[in-house]
C-alpha positions as CSV (number, residue, x, y, z in Angstrom):
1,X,57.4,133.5,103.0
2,X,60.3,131.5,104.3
3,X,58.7,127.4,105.2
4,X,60.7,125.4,107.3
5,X,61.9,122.5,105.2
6,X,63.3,118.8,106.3
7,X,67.4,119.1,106.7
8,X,70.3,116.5,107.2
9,X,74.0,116.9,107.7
10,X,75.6,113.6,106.7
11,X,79.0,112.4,107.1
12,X,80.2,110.9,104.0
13,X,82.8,108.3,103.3
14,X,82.9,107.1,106.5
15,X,81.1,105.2,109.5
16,X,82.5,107.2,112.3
17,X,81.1,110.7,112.8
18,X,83.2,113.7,112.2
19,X,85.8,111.7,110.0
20,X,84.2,111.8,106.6
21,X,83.4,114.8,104.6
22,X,80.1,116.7,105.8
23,X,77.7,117.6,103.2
24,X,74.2,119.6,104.1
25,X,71.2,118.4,102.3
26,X,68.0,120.6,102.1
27,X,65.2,117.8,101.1
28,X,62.6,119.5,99.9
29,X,63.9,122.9,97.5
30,X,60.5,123.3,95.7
31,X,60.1,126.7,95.3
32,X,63.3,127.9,96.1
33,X,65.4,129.9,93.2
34,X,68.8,129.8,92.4
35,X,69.5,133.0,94.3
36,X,67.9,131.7,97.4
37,X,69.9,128.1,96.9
38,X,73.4,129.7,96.4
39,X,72.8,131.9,99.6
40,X,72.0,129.2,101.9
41,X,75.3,126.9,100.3
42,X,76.8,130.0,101.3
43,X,75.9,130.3,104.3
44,X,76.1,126.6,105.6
45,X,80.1,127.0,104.2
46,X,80.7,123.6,103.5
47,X,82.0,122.4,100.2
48,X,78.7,121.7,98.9
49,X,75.2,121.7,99.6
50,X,72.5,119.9,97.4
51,X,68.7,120.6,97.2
52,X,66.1,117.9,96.5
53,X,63.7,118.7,94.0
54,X,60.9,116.9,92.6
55,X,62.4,115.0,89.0
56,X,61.8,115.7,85.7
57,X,63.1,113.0,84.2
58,X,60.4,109.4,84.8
59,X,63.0,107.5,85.5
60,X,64.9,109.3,88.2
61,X,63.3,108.6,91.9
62,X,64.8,112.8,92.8
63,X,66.5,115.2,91.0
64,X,69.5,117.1,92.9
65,X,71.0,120.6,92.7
66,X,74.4,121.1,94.1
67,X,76.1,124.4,95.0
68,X,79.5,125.1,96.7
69,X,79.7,128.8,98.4
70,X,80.3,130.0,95.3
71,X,78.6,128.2,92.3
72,X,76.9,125.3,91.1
73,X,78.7,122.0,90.1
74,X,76.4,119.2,87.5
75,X,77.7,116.5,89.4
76,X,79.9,115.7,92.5
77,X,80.6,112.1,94.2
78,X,79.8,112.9,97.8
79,X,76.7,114.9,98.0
80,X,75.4,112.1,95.3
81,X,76.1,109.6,98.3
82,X,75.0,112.0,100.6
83,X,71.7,113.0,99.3
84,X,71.0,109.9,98.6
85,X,71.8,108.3,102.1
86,X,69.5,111.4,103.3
87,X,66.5,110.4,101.6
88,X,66.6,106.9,102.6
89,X,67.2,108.1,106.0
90,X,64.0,110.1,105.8
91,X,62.3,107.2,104.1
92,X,62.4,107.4,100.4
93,X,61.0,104.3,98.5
94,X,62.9,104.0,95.4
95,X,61.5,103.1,92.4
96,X,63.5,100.1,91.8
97,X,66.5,97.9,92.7
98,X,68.7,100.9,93.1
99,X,68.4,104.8,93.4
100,X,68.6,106.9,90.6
101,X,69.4,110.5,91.0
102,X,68.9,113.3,88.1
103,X,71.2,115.6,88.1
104,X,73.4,117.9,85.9
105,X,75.0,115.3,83.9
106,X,72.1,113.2,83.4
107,X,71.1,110.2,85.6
108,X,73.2,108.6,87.8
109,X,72.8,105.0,89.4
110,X,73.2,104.5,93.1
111,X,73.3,100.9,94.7
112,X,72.7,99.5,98.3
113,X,75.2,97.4,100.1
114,X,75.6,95.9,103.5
115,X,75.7,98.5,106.8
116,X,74.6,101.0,104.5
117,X,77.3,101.6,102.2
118,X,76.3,103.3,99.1
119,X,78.1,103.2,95.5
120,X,77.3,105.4,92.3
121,X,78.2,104.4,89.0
122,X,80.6,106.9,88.1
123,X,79.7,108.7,85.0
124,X,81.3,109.4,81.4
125,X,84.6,110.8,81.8
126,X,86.6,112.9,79.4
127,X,90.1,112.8,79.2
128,X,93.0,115.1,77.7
129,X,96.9,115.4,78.5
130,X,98.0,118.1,80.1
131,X,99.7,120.6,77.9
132,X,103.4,119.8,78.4
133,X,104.3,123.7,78.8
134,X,102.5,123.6,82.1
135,X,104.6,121.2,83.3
136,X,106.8,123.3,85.0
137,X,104.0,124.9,86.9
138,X,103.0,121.6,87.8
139,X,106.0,121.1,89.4
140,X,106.4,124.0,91.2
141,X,102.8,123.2,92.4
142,X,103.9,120.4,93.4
143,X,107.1,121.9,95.4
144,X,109.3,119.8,93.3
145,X,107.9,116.2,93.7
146,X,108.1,114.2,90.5
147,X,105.0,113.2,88.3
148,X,105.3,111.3,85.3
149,X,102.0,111.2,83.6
150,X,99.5,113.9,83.9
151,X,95.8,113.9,82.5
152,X,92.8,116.0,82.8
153,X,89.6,114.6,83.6
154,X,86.1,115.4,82.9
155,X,83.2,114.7,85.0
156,X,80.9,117.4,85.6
157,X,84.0,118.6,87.9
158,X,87.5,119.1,86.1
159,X,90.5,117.3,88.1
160,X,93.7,117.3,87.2
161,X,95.1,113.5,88.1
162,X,98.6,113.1,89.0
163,X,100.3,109.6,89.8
164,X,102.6,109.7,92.2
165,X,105.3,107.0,93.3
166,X,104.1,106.0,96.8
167,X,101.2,107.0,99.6
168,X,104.0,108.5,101.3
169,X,105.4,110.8,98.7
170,X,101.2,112.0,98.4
171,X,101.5,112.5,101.7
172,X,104.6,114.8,101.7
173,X,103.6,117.1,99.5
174,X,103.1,120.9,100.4
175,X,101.2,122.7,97.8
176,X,102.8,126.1,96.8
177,X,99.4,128.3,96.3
178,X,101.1,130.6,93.9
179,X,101.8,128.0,91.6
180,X,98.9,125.5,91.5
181,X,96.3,128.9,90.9
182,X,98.0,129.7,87.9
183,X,98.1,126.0,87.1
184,X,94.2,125.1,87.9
185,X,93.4,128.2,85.9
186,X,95.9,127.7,82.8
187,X,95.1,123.5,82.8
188,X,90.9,124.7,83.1
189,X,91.0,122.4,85.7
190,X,88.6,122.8,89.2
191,X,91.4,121.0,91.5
192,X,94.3,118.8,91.5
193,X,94.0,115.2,92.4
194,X,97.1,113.3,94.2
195,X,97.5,109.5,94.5
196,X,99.7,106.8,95.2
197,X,100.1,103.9,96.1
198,X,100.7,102.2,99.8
199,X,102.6,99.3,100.9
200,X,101.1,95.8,100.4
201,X,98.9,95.1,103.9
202,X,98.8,99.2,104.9
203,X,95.9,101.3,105.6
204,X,94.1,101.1,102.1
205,X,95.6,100.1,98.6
206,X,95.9,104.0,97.7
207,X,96.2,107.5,99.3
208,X,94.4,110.1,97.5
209,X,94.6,114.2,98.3
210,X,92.2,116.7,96.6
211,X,93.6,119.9,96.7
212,X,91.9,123.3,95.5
213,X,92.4,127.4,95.3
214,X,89.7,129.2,96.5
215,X,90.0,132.7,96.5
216,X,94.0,131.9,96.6
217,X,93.8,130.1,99.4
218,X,95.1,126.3,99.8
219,X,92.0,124.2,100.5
220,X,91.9,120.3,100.6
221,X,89.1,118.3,100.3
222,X,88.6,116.0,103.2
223,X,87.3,113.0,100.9
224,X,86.1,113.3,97.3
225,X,84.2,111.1,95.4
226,X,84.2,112.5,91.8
227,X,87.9,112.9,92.4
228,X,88.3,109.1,93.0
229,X,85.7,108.8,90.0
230,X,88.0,110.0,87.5
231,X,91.4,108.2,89.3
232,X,89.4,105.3,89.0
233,X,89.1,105.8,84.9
234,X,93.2,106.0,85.2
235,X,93.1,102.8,87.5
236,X,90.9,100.5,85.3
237,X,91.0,96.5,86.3
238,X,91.3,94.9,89.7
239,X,88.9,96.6,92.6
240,X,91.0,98.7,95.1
241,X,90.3,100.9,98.7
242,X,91.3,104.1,99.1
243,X,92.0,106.3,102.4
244,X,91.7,110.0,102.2
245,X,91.5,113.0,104.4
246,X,94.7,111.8,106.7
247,X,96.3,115.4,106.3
248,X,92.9,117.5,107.9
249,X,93.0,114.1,110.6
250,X,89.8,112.4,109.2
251,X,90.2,109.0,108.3
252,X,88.0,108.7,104.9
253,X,87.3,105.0,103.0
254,X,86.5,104.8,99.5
255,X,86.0,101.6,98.0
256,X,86.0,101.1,94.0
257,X,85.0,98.5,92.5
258,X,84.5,97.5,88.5
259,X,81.6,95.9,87.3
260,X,81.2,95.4,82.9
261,X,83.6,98.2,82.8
262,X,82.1,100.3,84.8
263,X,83.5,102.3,87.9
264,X,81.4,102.6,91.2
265,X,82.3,104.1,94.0
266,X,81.1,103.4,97.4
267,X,81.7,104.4,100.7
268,X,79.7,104.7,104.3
269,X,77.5,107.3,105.4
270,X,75.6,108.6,108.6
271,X,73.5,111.6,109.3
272,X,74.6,113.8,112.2
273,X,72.2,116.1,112.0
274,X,68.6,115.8,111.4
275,X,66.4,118.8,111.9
276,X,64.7,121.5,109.8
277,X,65.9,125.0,108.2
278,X,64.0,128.3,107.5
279,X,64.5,128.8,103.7
């Protein structure tokens, strides 16, 4: 029989409502299947939805299941911040110092900061080059505009990471759908990452776009933390901010910062909704 069980909707990557990246957050799945899981990320239609489930791993203080509409990813950046920003919100008592989440890629570490900014270590990332007969695709992908280095990265979610000259020239460019589908499916790659860099003293020290097919539709991701993970492997040495979201008018703030050679990535969160769902 369905059971009502605790919900959130949290705005991620942000402190203002409605400009971050909305994730839904069932916080107690026990009991619920993979069938029943996929349905309701389904049916909530955001880019994902994670389910809280009691860890198997003693170290973890939750383990975490996160589904788009149409599958399940290992690991993501926002619903990691999210979920976790949920549970705190509904009063979870982590183990220690910081939060540690199990998920499909194994633990990951989330830390605490000041007006309730959270940052997760990012995890391994693998790298290759992207085959230089697809550059030509890329390029028509990219309607023309010029990238010089090209890599594939590896975190749970495939992105494929392109540099380009200036936050302005990220910002100018209209993805041709034809293109970028053949290239996301030829490169094995879930979405294309776009970044560059602004002017000293403007909104952020980079601009970042996420752009996707889905069902060969253009979609762009309003703010994306596993995205920024793996830019951030590319980026390695001085901490940096990133704004993202500016073409869908939301105004989301990443902040990355290095600590022993490691990548975290933080940003701000609020819940918007707090309630209960039939599942």
């Amino acid at each position: 029989m369905p059971q009502q069980r605790p919900f959130r909707q949290v705005d991620v990557f942000s402190s203002v409502p409605f400009m971050g990246n909305p994730l839904a957050v069932v916080l107690d799945a026990n009991g619920l299947d993979d069938a029943q899981m996929q349905a309701i990320a389904r049916w909530t239609g955001l880019s994902e939805t994670t389910f809280v489930l009691a860890p198997r791993n003693p170290a973890a203080d939750y383990r975490v299941r996160i589904f788009s509409p149409e599958t399940e990813f290992p690991f993501a950046g926002h619903p990691t911040l999210g979920t976790a920003h949920a549970l705190l919100d509904a009063g979870l008592q982590p183990k220690g110092a910081r939060i540690v989440q199990e998920c499909g890629v194994g633990l990951v570490q989330v830390e605490r900061g000041a007006g309730g900014v959270l940052a997760f270590q990012a995890p391994p990332c693998a790298m290759r080059a992207l085959d230089p007969t697809l550059l030509p695709l890329l390029q028509a992908a990219l309607d023309g505009a010029p990238a010089p280095s090209v890599c594939v990265a590896e975190m749970g979610i495939r992105w494929l990471c392109v540099p380009l000259a200036s936050a302005a020239a990220c910002l100018a460019v209209r993805a041709d759908i034809t293109a970028l589908t053949a290239l996301l499916a030829a490169s094995r790659a879930d979405g294309l990452a776009l970044y560059g860099p602004h002017d000293a003293g403007g909104a952020a020290d980079y601009e970042v776009r996420a752009l996707l097919s889905e069902h060969g539709a253009l979609v762009e991701d309003p703010v994306t933390g596993s995205a920024n993970a793996c830019i951030a492997q590319l980026l390695a040495g001085a901490d940096y901010t990133v704004r993202q979201g500016t073409c869908l008018q939301r105004d989301g703030r990443v902040s990355v910062r290095f600590r022993d050679g490691q990548a975290w990535i933080g940003g701000a969160c609020l819940t918007v909704v707090a309630g209960s769902i039939l599942a």
